[in-house]
DRENDO-1510 file (C-alpha; in Angstrom, 1 decimal, always signed):
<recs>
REC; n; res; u; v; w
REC; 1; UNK; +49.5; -31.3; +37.6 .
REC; 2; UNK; +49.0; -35.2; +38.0 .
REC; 3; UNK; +45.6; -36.5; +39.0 .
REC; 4; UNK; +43.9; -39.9; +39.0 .
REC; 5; UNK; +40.4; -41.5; +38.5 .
REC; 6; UNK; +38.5; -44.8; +38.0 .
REC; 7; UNK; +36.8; -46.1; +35.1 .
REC; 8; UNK; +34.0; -48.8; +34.8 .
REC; 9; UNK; +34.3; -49.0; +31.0 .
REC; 10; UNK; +37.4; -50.2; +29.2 .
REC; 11; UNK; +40.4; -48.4; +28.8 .
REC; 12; UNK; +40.4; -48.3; +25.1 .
REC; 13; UNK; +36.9; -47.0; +25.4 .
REC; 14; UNK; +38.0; -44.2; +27.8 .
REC; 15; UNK; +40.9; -43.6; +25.6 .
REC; 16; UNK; +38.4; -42.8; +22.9 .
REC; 17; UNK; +36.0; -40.9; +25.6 .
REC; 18; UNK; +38.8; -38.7; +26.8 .
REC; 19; UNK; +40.0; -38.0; +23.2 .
REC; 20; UNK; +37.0; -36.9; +21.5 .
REC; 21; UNK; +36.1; -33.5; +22.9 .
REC; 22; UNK; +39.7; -32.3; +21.8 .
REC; 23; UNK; +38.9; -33.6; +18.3 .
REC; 24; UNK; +37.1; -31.6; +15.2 .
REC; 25; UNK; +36.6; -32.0; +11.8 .
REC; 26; UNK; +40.1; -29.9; +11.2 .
REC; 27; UNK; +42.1; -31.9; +13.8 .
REC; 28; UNK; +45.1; -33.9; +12.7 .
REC; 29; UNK; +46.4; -37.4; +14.4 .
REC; 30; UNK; +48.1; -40.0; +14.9 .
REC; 31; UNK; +47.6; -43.7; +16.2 .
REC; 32; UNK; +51.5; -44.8; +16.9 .
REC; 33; UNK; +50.9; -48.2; +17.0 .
REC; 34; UNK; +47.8; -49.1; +14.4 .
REC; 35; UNK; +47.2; -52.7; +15.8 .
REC; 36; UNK; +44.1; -54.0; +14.1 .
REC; 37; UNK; +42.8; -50.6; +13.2 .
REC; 38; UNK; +40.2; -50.0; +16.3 .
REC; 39; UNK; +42.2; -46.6; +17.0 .
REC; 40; UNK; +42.7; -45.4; +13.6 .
REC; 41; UNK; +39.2; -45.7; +12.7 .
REC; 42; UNK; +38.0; -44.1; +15.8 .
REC; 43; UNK; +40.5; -41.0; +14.6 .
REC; 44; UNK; +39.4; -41.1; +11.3 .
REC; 45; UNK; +35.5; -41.0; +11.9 .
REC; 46; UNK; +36.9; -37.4; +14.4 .
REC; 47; UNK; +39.7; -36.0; +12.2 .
REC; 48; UNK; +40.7; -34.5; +8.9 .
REC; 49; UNK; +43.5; -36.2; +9.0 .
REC; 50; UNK; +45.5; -39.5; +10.5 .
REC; 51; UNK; +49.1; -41.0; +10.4 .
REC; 52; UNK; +48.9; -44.4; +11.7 .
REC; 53; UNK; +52.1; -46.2; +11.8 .
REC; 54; UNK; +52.8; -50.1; +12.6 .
REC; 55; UNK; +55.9; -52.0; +12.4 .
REC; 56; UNK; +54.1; -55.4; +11.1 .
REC; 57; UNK; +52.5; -55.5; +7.9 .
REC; 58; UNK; +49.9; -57.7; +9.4 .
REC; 59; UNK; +48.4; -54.7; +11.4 .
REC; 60; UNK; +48.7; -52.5; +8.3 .
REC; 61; UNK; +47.0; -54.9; +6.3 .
REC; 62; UNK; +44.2; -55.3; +9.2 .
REC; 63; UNK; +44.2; -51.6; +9.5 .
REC; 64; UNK; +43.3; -50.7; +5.7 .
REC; 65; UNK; +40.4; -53.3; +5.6 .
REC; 66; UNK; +38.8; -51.7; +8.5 .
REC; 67; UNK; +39.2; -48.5; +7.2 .
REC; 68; UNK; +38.1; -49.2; +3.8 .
REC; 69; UNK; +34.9; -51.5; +5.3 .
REC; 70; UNK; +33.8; -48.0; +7.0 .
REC; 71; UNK; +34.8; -45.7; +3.8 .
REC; 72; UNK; +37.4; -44.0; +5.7 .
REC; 73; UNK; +40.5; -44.9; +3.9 .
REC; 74; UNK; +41.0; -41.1; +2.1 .
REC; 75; UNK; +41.8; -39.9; +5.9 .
REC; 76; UNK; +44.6; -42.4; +6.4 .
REC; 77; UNK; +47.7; -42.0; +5.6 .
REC; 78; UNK; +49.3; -46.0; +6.5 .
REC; 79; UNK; +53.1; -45.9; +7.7 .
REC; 80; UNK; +54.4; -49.2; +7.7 .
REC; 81; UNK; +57.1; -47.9; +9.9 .
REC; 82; UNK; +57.9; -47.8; +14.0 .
REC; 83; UNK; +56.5; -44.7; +15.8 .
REC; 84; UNK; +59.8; -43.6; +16.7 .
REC; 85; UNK; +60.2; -42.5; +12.9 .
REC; 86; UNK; +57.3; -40.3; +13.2 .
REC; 87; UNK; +59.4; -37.2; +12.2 .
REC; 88; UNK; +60.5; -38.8; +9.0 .
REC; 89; UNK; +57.3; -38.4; +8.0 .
REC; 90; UNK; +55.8; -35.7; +9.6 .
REC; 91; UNK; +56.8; -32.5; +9.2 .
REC; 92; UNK; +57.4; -30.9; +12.7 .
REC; 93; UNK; +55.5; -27.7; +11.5 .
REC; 94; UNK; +52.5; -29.8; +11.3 .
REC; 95; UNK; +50.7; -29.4; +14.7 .
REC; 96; UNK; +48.9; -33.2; +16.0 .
REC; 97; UNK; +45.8; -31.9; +17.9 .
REC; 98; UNK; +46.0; -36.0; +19.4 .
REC; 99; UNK; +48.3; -38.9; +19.7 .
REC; 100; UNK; +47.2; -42.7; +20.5 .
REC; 101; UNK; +50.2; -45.3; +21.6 .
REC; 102; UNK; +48.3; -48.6; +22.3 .
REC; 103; UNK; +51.3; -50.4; +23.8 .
REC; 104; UNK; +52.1; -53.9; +23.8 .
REC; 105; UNK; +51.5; -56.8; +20.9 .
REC; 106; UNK; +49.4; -57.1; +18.1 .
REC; 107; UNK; +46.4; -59.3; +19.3 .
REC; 108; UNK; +46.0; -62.7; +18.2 .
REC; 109; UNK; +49.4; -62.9; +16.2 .
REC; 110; UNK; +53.4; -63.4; +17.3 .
REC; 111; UNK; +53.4; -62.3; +21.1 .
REC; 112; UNK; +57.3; -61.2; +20.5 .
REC; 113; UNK; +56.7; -58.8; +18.4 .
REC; 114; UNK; +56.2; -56.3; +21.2 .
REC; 115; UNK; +56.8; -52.2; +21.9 .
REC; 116; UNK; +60.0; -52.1; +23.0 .
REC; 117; UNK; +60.5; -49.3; +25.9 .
REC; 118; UNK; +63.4; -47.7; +23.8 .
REC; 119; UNK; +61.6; -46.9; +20.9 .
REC; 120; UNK; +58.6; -46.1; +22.7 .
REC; 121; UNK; +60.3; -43.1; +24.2 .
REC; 122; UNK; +61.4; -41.7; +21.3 .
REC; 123; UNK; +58.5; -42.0; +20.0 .
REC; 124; UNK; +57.2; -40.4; +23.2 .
REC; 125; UNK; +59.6; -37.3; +22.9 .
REC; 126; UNK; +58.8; -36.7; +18.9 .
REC; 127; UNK; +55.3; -36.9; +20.0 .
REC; 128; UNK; +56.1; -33.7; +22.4 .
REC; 129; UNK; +57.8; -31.9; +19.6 .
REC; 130; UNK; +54.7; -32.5; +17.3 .
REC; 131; UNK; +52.0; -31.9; +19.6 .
REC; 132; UNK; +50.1; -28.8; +19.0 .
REC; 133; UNK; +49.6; -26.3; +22.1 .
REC; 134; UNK; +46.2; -27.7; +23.2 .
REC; 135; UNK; +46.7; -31.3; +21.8 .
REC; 136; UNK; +46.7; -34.2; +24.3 .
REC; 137; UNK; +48.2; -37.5; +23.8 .
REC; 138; UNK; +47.1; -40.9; +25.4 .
REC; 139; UNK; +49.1; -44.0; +26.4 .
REC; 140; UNK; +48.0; -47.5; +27.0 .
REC; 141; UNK; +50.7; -49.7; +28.6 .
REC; 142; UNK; +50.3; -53.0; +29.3 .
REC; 143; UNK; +52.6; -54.5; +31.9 .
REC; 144; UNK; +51.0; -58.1; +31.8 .
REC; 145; UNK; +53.4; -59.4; +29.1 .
REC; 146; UNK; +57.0; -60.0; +29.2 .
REC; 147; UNK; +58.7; -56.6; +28.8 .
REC; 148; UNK; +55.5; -54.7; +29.4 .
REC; 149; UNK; +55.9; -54.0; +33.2 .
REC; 150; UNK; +59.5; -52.3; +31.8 .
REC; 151; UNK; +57.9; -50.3; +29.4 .
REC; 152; UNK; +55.2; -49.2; +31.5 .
REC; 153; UNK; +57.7; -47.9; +34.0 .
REC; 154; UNK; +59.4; -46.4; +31.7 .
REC; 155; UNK; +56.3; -44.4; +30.2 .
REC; 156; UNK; +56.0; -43.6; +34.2 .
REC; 157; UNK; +59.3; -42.3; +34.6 .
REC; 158; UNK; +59.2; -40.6; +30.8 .
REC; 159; UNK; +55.6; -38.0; +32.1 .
REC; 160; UNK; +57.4; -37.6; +35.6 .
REC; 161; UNK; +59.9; -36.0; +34.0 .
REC; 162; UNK; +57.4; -33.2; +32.2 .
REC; 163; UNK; +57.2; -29.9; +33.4 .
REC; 164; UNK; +53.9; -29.5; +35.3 .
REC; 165; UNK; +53.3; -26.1; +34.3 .
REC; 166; UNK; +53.5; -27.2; +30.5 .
REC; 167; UNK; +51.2; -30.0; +31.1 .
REC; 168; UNK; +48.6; -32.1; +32.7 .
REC; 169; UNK; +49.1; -35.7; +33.2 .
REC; 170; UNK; +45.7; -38.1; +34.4 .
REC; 171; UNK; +46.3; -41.7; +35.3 .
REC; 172; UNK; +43.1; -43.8; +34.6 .
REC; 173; UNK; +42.2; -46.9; +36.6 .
REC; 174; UNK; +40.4; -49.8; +35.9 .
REC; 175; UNK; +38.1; -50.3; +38.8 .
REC; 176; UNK; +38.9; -54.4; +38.8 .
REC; 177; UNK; +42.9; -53.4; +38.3 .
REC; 178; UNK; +45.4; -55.9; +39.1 .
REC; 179; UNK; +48.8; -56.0; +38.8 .
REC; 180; UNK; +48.9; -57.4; +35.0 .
REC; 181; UNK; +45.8; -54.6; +34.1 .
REC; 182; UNK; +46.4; -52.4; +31.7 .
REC; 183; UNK; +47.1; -48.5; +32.5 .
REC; 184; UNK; +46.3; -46.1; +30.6 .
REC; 185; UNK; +47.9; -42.1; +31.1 .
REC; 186; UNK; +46.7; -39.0; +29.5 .
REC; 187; UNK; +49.4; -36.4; +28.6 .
REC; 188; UNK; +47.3; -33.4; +28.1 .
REC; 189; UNK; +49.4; -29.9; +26.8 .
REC; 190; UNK; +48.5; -26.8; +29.4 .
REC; 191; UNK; +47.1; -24.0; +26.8 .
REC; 192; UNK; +50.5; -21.4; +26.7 .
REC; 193; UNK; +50.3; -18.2; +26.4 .
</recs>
């Protein structure tokens, strides 16, 4: 099932706000793309557990001193690694109750170093095989950057290719969108039987 809304807040915030009420003391994450540790934190202060992974050792580095200014580095587990190698270090038995890919670049560093739409999908796919049977998953693309409206697409094309009876798929609007804005899509799993 695919359905839309509109959002006044920002998407990272209604990331977070969508996340939460499928997050407990018990849950285990992962943030895909770490950043400068705004996602991981958030995770942490909702989960038991979190693998956060990062290609650059810049957001790794950010990511640990934000954790360990709020006390919440014994939840963390830092992967200085892409998301697409998420099964190297997570055992598929292990059930994620939620998954955060914040597309795009590391703010205020190198602008190449970008998610590339490749990796992001196999990333995408080992997220599937990882998610647990009520977990949901959220994605924010952001086609305002060179490669971005590629990857985005190809985030698009990834969820239309779900089965709808397996899950349920929201796409969240900025109410000021343009054609640079952000997106952000919610891949929720359908409860099985």
């Amino acid at each position: 099932m695919l359905s839309t809304r509109f959002t006044k807040h920002a998407l990272v915030t209604e990331a977070h706000k969508t996340l939460q009420p499928y997050l407990s003391a018990h849950s285990i994450t992962i943030d895909a793309t770490t950043g400068n540790g705004h996602d991981t934190l958030f995770l942490a202060r909702h989960s038991q557990k979190v693998y956060a992974f990062d290609i650059q050792k810049a957001a790794i580095d950010a990511t640990r001193l934000r954790l360990q200014k709020s006390d919440y580095t014994h939840k963390v587990k830092l992967i200085h690694a892409g998301h697409e190698s998420m099964l190297e270090h997570i055992s598929e038995n292990k059930k994620i109750d939620a998954i955060i890919f914040n597309l795009g670049y590391l703010p205020h560093s190198d602008q190449s170093i970008v998610t590339q739409k490749n990796s992001t999908l196999c990333a995408l796919n080992h997220a599937l095989s990882l998610l647990s049977p009520k977990g949901i998953i959220s994605i924010l693309a952001y086609p305002g950057h060179p490669g971005g409206t590629a990857e985005m697409h190809s985030v698009i094309h990834w969820y239309q290719q779900l089965d709808d009876s397996d899950f349920t798929i929201t796409l969240i609007h900025s109410m000021q969108e343009t054609m640079a804005s952000p997106r952000l899509f919610i891949i929720q799993a359908s409860v099985r039987q």
